[in-house]
C-alpha positions in Angstrom: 110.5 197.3 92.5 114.2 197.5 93.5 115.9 195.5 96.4 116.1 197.7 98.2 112.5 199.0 98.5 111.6 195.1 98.9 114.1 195.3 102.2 112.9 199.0 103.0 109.0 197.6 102.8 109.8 194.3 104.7 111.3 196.1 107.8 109.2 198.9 108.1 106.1 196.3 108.0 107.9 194.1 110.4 108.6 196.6 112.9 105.0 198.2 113.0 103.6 194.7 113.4 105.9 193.8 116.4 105.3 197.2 117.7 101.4 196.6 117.0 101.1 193.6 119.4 103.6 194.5 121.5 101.2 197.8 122.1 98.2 195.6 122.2 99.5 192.8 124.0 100.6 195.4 127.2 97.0 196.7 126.7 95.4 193.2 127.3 97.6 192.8 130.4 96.4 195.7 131.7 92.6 195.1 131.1 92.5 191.6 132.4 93.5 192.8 135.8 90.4 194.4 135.8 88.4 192.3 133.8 89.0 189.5 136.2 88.9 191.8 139.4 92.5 190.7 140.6 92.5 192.6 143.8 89.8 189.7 144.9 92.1 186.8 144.3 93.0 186.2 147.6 94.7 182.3 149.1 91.0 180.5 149.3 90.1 181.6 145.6 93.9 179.8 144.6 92.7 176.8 147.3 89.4 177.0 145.6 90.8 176.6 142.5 92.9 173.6 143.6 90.1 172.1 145.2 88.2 172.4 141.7 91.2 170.3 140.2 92.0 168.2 142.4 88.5 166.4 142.0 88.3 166.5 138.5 85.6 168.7 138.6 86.1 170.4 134.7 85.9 166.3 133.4 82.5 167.3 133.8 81.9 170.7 134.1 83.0 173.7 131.9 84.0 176.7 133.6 84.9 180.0 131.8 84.4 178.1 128.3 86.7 175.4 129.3 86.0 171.5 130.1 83.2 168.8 129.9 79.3 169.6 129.1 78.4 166.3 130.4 77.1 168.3 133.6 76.1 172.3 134.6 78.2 175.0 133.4 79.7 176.6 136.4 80.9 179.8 135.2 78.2 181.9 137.6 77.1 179.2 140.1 77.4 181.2 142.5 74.6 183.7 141.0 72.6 180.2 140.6 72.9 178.3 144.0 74.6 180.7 146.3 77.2 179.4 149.0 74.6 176.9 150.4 72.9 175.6 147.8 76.6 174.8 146.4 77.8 173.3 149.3 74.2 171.3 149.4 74.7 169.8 146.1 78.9 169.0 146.5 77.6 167.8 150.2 74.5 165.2 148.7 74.4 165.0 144.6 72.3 162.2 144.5 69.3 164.8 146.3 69.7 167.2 143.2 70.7 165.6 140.2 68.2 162.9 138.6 69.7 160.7 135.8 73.3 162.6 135.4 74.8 161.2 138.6 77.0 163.3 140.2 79.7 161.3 142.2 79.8 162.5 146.0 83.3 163.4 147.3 82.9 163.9 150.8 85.0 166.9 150.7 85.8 168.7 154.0 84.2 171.7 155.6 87.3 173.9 154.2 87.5 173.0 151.0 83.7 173.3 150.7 84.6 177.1 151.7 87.3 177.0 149.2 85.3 176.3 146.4 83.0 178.4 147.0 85.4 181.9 147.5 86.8 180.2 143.7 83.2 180.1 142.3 82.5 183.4 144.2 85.1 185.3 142.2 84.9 183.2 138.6 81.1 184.4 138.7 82.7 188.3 139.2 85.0 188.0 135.8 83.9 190.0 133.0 83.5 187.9 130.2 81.0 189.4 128.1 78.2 187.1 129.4 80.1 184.2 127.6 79.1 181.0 128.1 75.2 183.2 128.1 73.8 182.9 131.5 70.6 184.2 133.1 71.7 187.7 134.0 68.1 188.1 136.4 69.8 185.1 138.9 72.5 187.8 139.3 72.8 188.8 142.8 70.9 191.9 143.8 74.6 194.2 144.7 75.8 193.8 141.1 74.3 195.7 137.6 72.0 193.6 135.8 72.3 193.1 132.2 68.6 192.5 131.6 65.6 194.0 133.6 64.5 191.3 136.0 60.9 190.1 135.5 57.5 191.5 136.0 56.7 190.2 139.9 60.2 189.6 140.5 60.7 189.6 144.3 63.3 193.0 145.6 66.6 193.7 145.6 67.4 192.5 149.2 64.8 189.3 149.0 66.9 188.6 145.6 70.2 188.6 147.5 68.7 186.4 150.1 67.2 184.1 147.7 70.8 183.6 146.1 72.6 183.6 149.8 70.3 180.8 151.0 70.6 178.8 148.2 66.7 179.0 147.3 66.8 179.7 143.2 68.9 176.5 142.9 66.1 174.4 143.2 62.6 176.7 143.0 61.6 179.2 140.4 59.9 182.8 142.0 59.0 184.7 138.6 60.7 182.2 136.2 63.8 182.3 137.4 65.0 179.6 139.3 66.0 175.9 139.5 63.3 172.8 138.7 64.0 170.4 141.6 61.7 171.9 144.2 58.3 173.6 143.8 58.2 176.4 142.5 57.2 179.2 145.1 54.9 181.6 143.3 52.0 181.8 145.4 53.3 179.8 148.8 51.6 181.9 150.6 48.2 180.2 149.4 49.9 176.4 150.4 51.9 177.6 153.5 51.5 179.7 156.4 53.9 182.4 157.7 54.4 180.5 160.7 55.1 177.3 158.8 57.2 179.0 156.0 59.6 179.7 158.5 59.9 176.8 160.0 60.8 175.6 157.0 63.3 177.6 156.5 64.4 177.3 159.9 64.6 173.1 159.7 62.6 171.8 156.7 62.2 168.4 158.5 60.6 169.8 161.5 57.6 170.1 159.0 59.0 167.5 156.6 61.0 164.3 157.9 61.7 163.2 154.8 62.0 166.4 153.2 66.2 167.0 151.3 65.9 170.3 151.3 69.3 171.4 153.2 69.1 173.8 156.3 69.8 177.7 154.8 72.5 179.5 156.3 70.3 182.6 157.1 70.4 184.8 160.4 67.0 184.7 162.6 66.6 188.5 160.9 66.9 187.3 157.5 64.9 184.2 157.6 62.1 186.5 159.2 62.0 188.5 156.1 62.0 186.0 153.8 59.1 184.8 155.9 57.0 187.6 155.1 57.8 187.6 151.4 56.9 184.2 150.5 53.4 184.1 152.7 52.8 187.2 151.1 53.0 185.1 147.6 49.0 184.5 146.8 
C-alpha cells in the first residue's frame, strides 16, 4: 500500500469517526432531556439536590447508580415511601431503621420539602429500571412495567397508599415495607371506625404507637377507611 492510500485511509477513518460521535453525541443530548424529564427541574428539585449533599446523604446511599450501599437505594423512594413516609424517616430514623443506624439531622420543614420535589423527579428519570426496583410500588398515574399482583388494592387506593406513606413500612399483596404489620386482612383485627382513627392520629388508639400522622385529606383518609376494613 502506497503513502498515500495510508494518508487517504487515515483521514477518511478519522473524519467518519469524529463525525460518528459528534452525530451521536448531539443525539444523546437530545434524548436526555427527555429521559430525565427536564421541564420538571424546577429551583426545589436544584435545592433538593443541595439538600441531598449537603448532608452527605450518597456516603450512604446510592442514588441513580452512584454512592454508598451501606443504606437503601434511593433511586425511586419516592415510589417506596411517598412524601410522608420520607419526611417520617429523615424526621425520626431511629423509629424505622433497626441495626443500620441512620443519623437524625433535624433538618428544617423546607428542606424536608426540598428533598422530597429532588426524590420526586429522580424517581421520574428513565433509566431502564437500573438500579432494578419493584415496578408494582410505582405510583398508580404512571405505566407499570410489571402487572401488579393478584389482590392488589386499585389504582386510586395505590396512589394513596404511596401519598401517605403506608408501603414504606406495611406490605398489602406483597408489596410493601417490613417495619409495620402487614395489612392483608385489617379488616378482621380493626374496625372501620378504628382504622380511621388510626389514620387520623395513630396514638389516639396507640400512645406508644411511631407510626407518623399521614398527610391525607378527611376524603381521602375515608376511602382508605373502607379499603382496609374491607381486607378479611
Amino acid at each position: 500500500m502506497s503513502t498515500g492510500w495510508a494518508k487517504m485511509i487515515f483521514l477518511i477513518g478519522t473524519l467518519s469517526s469524529a463525525m460518528l460521535f459528534l452525530a451521536l453525541t448531539a443525539d444523546t443530548h437530545e434524548k436526555v432531556k427527555k429521559l430525565t424529564n427536564e421541564q420538571n427541574l424546577s429551583s426545589a428539585v436544584v435545592a433538593g439536590k443541595k439538600v441531598w449533599h449537603r448532608y452527605n446523604c450518597n456516603d450512604c446511599h446510592t442514588i441513580l447508580g452512584f454512592g454508598g450501599y451501606y443504606g437503601p437505594d434511593m433511586t425511586r423512594v419516592y415510589w417506596r415511601l411517598g412524601p410522608e413516609g420520607i419526611k417520617a424517616v429523615v424526621r425520626n430514623p431511629a423509629n424505622f431503621t433497626t441495626w443500620r443506624r441512620m443519623p437524625r439531622f433535624n433538618l428544617s420543614e423546607l428542606e424536608l420539602n426540598d428533598l422530597v420535589a429532588f426524590f420526586q423527579w429522580t424517581s421520574g428519570i428513565s433509566n431502564n429500571n437500573w438500579p432494578p426496583q419493584d415496578e408494582k410500588r410505582r405510583p398508580a398515574a404512571a405505566p407499570a412495567a410489571q402487572k401488579p399482583k393478584a389482590g392488589a388494592p386499585p389504582a386510586e387506593i395505590q396512589a394513596l397508599l404511596n401519598k401517605s406513606g403506608c408501603y414504606g413500612c406495611h406490605k398489602i399483596a406483597g408489596s410493601g415495607g417490613t417495619f409495620g404489620p402487614a395489612l392483608d386482612g385489617v379488616g378482621k383485627r380493626r374496625d372501620r371506625e378504628t382504622i380511621l382513627k388510626i389514620l387520623t392520629d395513630p396514638r389516639s388508639v396507640n400512645p406508644a404507637a411511631k407510626m407518623p400522622v399521614t398527610a391525607t385529606t378527611d376524603k381521602e383518609r375515608q376511602a382508605l377507611a373502607d379499603y382496609l376494613s374491607g381486607l378479611k
